[in-house]
DOSETI-858076 format. One line per 8 residues: for each residue z, x, y of C-alpha. Coordinates in steps of 0.1 Angstrom, whole numbers, plus 5000, padded with zeros to 4 digits. Layout:
Z:X:Y | ...
***
This chain:
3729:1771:8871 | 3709:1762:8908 | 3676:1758:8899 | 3648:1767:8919 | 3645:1744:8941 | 3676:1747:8951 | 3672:1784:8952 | 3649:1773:8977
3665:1751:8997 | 3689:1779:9006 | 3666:1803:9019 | 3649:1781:9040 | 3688:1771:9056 | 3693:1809:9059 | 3663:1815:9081 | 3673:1786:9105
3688:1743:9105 | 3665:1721:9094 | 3664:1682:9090 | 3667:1662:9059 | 3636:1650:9061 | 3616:1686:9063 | 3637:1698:9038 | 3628:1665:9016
3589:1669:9026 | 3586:1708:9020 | 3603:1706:8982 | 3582:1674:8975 | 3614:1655:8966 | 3633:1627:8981 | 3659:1626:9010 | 3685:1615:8983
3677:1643:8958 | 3680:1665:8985 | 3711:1655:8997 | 3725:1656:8961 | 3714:1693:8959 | 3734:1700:8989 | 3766:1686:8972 | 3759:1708:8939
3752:1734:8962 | 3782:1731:8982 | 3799:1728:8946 | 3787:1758:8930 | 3790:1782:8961 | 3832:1769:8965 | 3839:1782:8993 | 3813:1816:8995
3793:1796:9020 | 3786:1758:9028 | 3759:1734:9039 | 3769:1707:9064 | 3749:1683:9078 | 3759:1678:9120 | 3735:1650:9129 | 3708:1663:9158
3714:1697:9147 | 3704:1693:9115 | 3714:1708:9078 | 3728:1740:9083 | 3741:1770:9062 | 3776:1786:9068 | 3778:1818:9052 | 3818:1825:9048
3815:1853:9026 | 3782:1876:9023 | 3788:1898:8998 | 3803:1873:8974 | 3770:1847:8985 | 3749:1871:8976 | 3763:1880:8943 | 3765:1846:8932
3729:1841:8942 | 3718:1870:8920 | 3732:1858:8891 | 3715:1823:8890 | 3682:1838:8895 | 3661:1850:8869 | 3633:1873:8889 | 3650:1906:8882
3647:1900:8850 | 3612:1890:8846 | 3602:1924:8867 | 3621:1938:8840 | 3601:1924:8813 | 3567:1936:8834 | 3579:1972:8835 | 3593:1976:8799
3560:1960:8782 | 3530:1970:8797 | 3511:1938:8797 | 3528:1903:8795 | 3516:1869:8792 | 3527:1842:8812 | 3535:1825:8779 | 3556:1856:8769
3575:1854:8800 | 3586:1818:8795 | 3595:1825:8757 | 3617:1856:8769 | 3632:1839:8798 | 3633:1804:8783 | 3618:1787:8813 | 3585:1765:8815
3553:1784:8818 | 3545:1768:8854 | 3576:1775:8863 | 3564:1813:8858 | 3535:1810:8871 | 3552:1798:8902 | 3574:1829:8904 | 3548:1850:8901
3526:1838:8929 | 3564:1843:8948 | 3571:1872:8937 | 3536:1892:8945 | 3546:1878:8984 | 3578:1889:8981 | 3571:1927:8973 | 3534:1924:8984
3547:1957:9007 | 3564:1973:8981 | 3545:1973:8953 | 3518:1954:8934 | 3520:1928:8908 | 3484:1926:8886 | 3471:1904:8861 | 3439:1910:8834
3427:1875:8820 | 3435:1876:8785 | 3459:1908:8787 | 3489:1899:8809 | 3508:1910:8841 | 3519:1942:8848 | 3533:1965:8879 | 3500:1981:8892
3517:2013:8906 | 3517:2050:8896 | 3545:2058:8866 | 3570:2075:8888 | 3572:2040:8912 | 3579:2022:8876 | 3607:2044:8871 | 3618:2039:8903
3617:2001:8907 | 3631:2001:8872 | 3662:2022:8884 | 3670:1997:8916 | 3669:1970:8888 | 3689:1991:8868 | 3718:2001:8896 | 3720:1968:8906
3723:1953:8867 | 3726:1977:8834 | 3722:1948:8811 | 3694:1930:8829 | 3671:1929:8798 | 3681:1932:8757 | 3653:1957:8755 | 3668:1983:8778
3695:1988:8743 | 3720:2001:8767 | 3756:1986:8759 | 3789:1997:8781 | 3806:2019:8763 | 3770:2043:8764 | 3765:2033:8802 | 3800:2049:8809
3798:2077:8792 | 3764:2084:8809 | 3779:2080:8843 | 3809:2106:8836 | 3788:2132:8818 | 3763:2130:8853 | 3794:2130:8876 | 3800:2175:8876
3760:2176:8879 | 3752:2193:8911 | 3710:2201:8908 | 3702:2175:8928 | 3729:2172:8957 | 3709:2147:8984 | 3703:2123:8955 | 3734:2093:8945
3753:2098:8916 | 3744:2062:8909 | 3712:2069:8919 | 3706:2098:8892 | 3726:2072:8867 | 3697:2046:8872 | 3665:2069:8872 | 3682:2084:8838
3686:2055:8826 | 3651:2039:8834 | 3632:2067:8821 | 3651:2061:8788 | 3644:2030:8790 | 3607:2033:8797 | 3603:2066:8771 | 3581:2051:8747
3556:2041:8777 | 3556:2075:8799 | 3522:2092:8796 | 3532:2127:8812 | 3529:2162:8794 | 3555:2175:8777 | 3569:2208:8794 | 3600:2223:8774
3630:2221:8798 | 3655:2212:8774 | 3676:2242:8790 | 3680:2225:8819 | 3720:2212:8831 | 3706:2175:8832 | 3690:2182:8794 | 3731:2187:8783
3743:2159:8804 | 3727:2136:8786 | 3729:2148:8750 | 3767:2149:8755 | 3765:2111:8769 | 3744:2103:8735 | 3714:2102:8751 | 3682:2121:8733
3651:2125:8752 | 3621:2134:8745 | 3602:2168:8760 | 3576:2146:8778 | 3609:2120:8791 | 3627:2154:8800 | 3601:2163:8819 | 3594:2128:8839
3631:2130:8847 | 3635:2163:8862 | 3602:2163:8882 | 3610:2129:8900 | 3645:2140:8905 | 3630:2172:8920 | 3605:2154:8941 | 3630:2130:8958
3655:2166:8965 | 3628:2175:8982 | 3614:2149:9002 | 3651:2143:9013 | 3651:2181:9024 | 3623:2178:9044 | 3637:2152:9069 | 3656:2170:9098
3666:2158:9131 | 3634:2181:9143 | 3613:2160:9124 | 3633:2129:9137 | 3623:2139:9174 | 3590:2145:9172 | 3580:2111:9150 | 3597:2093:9181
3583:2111:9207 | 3551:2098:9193 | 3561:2060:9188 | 3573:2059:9221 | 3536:2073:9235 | 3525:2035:9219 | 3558:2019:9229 | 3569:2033:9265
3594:2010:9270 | 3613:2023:9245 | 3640:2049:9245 | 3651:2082:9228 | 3686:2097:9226 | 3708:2121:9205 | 3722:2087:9186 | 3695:2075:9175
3680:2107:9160 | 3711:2109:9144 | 3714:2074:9134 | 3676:2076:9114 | 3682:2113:9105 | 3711:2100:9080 | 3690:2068:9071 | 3653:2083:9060
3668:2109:9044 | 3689:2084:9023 | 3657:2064:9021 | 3637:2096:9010 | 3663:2105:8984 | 3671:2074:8970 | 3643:2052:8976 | 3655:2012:8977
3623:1991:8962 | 3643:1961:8955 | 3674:1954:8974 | 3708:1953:8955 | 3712:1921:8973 | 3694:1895:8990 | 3698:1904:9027 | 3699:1874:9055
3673:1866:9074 | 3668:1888:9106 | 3646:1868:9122 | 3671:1858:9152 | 3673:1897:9161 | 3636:1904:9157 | 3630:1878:9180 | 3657:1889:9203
3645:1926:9205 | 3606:1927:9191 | 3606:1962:9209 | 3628:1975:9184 | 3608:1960:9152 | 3574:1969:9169 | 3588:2005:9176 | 3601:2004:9137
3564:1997:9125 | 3548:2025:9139 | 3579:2051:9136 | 3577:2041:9096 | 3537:2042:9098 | 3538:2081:9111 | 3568:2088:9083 | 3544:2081:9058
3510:2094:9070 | 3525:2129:9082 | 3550:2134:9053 | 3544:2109:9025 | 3580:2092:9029 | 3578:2050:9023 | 3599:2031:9037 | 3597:1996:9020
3621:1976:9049 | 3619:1978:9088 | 3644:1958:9092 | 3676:1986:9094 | 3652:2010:9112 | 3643:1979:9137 | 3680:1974:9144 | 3685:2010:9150
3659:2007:9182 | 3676:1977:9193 | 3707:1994:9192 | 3694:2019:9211 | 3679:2002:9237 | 3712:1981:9240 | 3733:2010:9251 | 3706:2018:9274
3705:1987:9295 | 3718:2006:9328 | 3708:1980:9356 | 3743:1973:9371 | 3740:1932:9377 | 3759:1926:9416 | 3785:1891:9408 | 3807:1882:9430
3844:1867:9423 | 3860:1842:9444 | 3895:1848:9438 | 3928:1838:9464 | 3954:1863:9448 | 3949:1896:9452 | 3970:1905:9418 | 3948:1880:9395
3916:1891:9415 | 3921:1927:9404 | 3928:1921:9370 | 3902:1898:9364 | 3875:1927:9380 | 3887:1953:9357 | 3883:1930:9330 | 3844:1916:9335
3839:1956:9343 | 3848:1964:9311 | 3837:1940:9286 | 3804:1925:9303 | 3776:1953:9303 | 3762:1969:9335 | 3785:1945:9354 | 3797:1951:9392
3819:1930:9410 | 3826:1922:9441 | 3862:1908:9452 | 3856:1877:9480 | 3891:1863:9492 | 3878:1830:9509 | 3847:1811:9515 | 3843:1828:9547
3844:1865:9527 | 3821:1849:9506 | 3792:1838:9531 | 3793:1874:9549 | 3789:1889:9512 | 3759:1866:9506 | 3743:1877:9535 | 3748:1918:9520
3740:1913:9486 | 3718:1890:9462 | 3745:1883:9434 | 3728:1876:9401 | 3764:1849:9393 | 3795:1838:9414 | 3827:1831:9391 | 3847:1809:9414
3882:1818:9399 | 3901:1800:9423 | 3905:1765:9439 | 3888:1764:9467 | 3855:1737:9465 | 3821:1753:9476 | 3792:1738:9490 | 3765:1722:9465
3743:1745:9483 | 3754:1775:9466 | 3735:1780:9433 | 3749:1806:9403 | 3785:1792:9406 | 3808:1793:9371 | 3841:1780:9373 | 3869:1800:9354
3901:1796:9370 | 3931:1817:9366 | 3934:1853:9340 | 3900:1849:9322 | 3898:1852:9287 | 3880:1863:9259 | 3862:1829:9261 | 3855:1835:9295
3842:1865:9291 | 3818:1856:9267 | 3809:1825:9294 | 3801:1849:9317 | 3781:1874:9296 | 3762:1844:9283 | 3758:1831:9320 | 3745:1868:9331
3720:1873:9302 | 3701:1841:9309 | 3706:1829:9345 | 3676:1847:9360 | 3652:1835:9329 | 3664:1796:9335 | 3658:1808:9371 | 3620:1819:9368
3609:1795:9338 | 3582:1782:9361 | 3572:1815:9370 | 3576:1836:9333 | 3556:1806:9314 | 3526:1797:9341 | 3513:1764:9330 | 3478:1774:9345
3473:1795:9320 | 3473:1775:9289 | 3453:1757:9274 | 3446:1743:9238 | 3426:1760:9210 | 3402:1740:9190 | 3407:1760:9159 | 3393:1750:9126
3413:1749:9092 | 3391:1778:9078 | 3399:1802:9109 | 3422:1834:9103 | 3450:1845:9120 | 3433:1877:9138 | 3402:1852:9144 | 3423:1833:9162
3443:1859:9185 | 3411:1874:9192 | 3393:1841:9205 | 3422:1832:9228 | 3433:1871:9239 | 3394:1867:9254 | 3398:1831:9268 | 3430:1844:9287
3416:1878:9296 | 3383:1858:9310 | 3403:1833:9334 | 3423:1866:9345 | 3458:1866:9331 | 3453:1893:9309 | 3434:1930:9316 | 3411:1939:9287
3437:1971:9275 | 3467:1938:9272 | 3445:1916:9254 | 3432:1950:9229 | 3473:1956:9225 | 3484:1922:9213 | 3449:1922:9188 | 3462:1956:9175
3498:1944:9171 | 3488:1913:9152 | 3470:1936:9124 | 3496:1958:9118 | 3520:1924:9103 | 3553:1916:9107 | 3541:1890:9133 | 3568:1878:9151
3574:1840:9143 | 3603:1819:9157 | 3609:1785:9142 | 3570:1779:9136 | 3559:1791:9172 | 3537:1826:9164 | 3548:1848:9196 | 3516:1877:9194
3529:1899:9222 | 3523:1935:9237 | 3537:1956:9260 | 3522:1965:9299 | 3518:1997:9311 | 3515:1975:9348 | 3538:1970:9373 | 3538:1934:9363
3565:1912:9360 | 3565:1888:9322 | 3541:1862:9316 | 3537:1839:9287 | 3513:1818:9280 | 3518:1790:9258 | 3486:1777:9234 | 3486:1741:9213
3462:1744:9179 | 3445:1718:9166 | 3452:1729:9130 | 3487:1741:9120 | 3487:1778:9096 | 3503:1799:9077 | 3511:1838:9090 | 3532:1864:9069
3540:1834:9044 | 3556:1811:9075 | 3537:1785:9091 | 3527:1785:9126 | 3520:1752:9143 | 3514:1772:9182 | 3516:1800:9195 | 3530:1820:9227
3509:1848:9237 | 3537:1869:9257 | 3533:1904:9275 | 3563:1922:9287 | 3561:1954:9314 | 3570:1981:9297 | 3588:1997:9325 | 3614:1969:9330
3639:1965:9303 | 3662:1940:9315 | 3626:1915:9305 | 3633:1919:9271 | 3663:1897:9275 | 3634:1872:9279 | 3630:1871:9241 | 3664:1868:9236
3665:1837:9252 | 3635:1824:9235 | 3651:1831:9201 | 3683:1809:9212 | 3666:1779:9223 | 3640:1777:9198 | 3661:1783:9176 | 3682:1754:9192
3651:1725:9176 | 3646:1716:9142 | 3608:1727:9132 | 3593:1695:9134 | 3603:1694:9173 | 3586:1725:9179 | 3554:1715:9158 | 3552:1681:9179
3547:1698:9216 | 3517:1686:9226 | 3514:1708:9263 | 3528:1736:9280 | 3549:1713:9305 | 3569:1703:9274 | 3574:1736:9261 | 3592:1747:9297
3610:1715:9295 | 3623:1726:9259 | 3630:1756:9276 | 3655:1740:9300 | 3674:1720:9273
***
């Protein structure tokens, strides 16, 4: 059985590497206990995922197989189960926790203080002095946070008093039952079985409905329900039907035509009202409180595409002011923006390839066409075709693919001789996406700009981003509407963290090309549960997309350093040099 720490330890590798000794120094432990939890760990996962140790780069986590990782996970830990225990007794003592679950009582209250983070969005975790804990939320959200626990475990809890045999029969008697059609079978299963479950707590009025098809469903399964449980059932099964109905691809449109007025470098097309027409009415009809399985982290793509995530915030934000629909995780919406502002990244990039044989040349152009994005190429057959194209066009690469030797002068130049392959390809693509970035460094991260904040260890995070959104906007490098957008952003959460650097950010409606400005703090913090030792106040121009590759870029090579590296930059000339590693 991993124990918690080690629990830990693996959550912190799937976020990003990190040394031995942070790992050591953030559990409290020594190096040598934490490199025999790595062996147990590798042990118990057998072959699911690994943890390797690779010198500069760190400990690292190698996820083989998700699904199985995930399901391994959930098995040796224990928080479903004391969520469980909060919903099926009203008030619990930390005492009574430990008893039931057999684990130290500072153990609990450890999980508990974890636990309220972890759902903090989702829903609330309360305490009374000399009551207990409970789930703070109306009844219907019990029910429904039981039913997630529920789908994803029948057995979680001996006071449930469900065994298999019953659980099956339940399931078959529901499968001809057709009153609520948007709704999962399984999903009906679990909200059956969680008001059961809960039928002795529900304080509803009893309204005869025992004619109802559900009503005879359930007495043939062996299930008997009372008029007040009947009634909880059918009313939140009727009030998810219709809050599924109500999402069309109308409704879609018009939420994003308003997110894009806050976001107008963002983008709107038939796929991707399509794409969150299926997914909020999923959402709507089968609410997800707590996830099935423990997703990985998707940090690396929110830094890669904050657009997308920021876009995500406010689209969920309108979902639930104008029609009362909560949805619990960004994150899937987020990667639907930045799938849609992937397909529309139009500008065609000019590279030029040196090639001697006609034949090779040709197939080597249809190839970059076709699997490098917004590519064109242009065919030179010697160094002298080569000089006159120069002098035409401003190439953003040259792929010299054959063997003739060009003059140092000649910057952009990637070597792929002969057919290029898949591995060249992705050479190339990774070439294209970052060569004007390592181009401009100087330019996109002005050291003239930054400066170190004096903050104290009492300040707040908002506190802080307001004094130095000022500082920037006084000296000129940001207008008072940028410096107002990045304060806003900060409040709404999520903030946008890579590897301890806090990246506060808005985006420009001027003509303005990226700047970033990079700020040392005297005291390190912690933001949305991560600490922050810096951070990079960044503004993108909203009407050039091909700058949001920027972020992309930052995400890789931060990502690149163990923590502690980041943490330790003491100026902005060091964080362009880490830049250029």
């Amino acid at each position: 059985m991993l124990n918690e720490r080690q629990l830990s330890l693996l959550v912190k590798l799937e976020h990003q590497p990190s040394s031995l000794a942070e790992l050591a120094q953030q559990a409290g432990v020594s190096a040598r206990t934490v490199s025999r939890d790595i062996d147990y760990l590798n042990f118990t996962l057998s072959g699911r995922a690994r943890v390797t140790s690779q010198g500069s780069a760190g400990v690292q986590l190698e996820i083989l197989d998700r699904k199985h990782y995930f399901q391994l996970l959930q098995r040796h830990d224990n928080d479903d189960q004391l969520l469980a225990l909060l919903l099926l007794n009203g008030f619990t003592t930390r005492l009574q926790l430990a008893d039931a679950l057999s684990l130290p009582e500072t153990l609990i209250a450890d999980k508990l203080v974890k636990l309220r983070q972890r759902y903090e969005k989702v829903f609330s975790i309360a305490g009374r002095p000399g009551v207990g804990y409970f789930i703070d939320e109306p009844e219907s959200r019990q029910i429904l946070i039981l039913a997630n626990l529920l789908k994803k475990d029948p057995f979680i809890s001996p006071l449930t008093g469900f065994n298999f045999a019953a659980v099956e029969r339940l399931t078959s008697s529901l499968s001809s039952l057709q009153a609520w059609p948007a709704v999962e079978h399984e999903y009906v299963v679990s909200v059956v079985l969680a008001v059961w479950a809960m039928r002795n707590l529900l304080r509803g009025t009893a309204i005869k409905k025992a004619d109802h098809e559900v009503a005879l469903c359930i007495e043939n399964a062996g299930f008997y329900f009372s008029e007040k449980a009947l009634n909880a059932l059918i009313s939140l099964l009727d009030e998810l039907q219709c809050q599924a109905t109500r999402v069309t691809p109308e409704l879609i449109q018009q939420l994003l035509a308003e997110t894009l007025n806050a976001h107008p470098g963002g983008v709107l097309d038939e796929q991707l009202i399509e794409d969150l027409t299926g997914h909020i009415t999923r959402c709507a009809a089968s609410p997800v409180w707590i996830a099935e399985s423990r997703q990985g982290s998707m940090n690396n793509l929110k830094a890669a595409w904050p657009v997308a995530f920021d876009m995500s915030i406010r689209f969920i934000g309108l979902l639930r002011e104008q029609q009362g629909i909560i949805i619990p995780d960004s994150d899937l919406i987020g990667l639907y923006f930045a799938c849609a502002l992937e397909r529309h990244q139009t500008d065609r990039r000019p590279v030029i390839l040196l090639a001697e044989q006609n034949a090779i040349a040709t197939i080597n152009k249809l190839a970059i066409e076709r699997d490098v994005l917004n590519c064109r190429v242009h065919i030179a057959r010697s160094v002298a075709g080569l000089v006159g194209l120069l002098e035409e066009i401003q190439p953003v690469c040259i792929i010299n693919n054959s063997h003739l030797v060009l003059d140092e002068s000649i910057n952009n130049v990637l070597n792929i001789r002969n057919i290029i392959t898949p591995a060249g390809i992705s050479q190339i693509r990774d070439f294209l996406d970052t060569v004007f970035i390592r181009q401009n460094l100087d330019r996109l991260f002005p050291v003239e700009g930054c400066f170190h904040d004096e903050n104290l260890p009492e300040d707040t995070w908002l506190e802080i981003c307001a004094r130095v959104s000022q500082r920037l906007m006084k000296q000129g490098q940001l207008t008072a509407d940028e410096a107002w957008r990045i304060c806003q952003r900060e409040q709404e959460g999520e903030n946008l963290i890579v590897n301890q650097l806090a990246i506060p950010h808005c985006w420009s409606e001027k003509e303005t090309s990226f700047r970033g400005f990079f700020i040392t703090l005297s005291h390190p913090l912690i933001v949305n549960h991560e600490p922050v030792s810096h951070l990079l106040i960044a503004c993108a121009s909203a009407s050039a997309r091909h700058e949001l590759k920027i972020f992309s870029y930052l995400a890789t090579a931060l990502y690149k350093h163990v923590p502690g590296k980041i943490a330790g930059l003491k100026s902005a000339e060091e964080f362009v040099r880490l830049l250029r590693e």
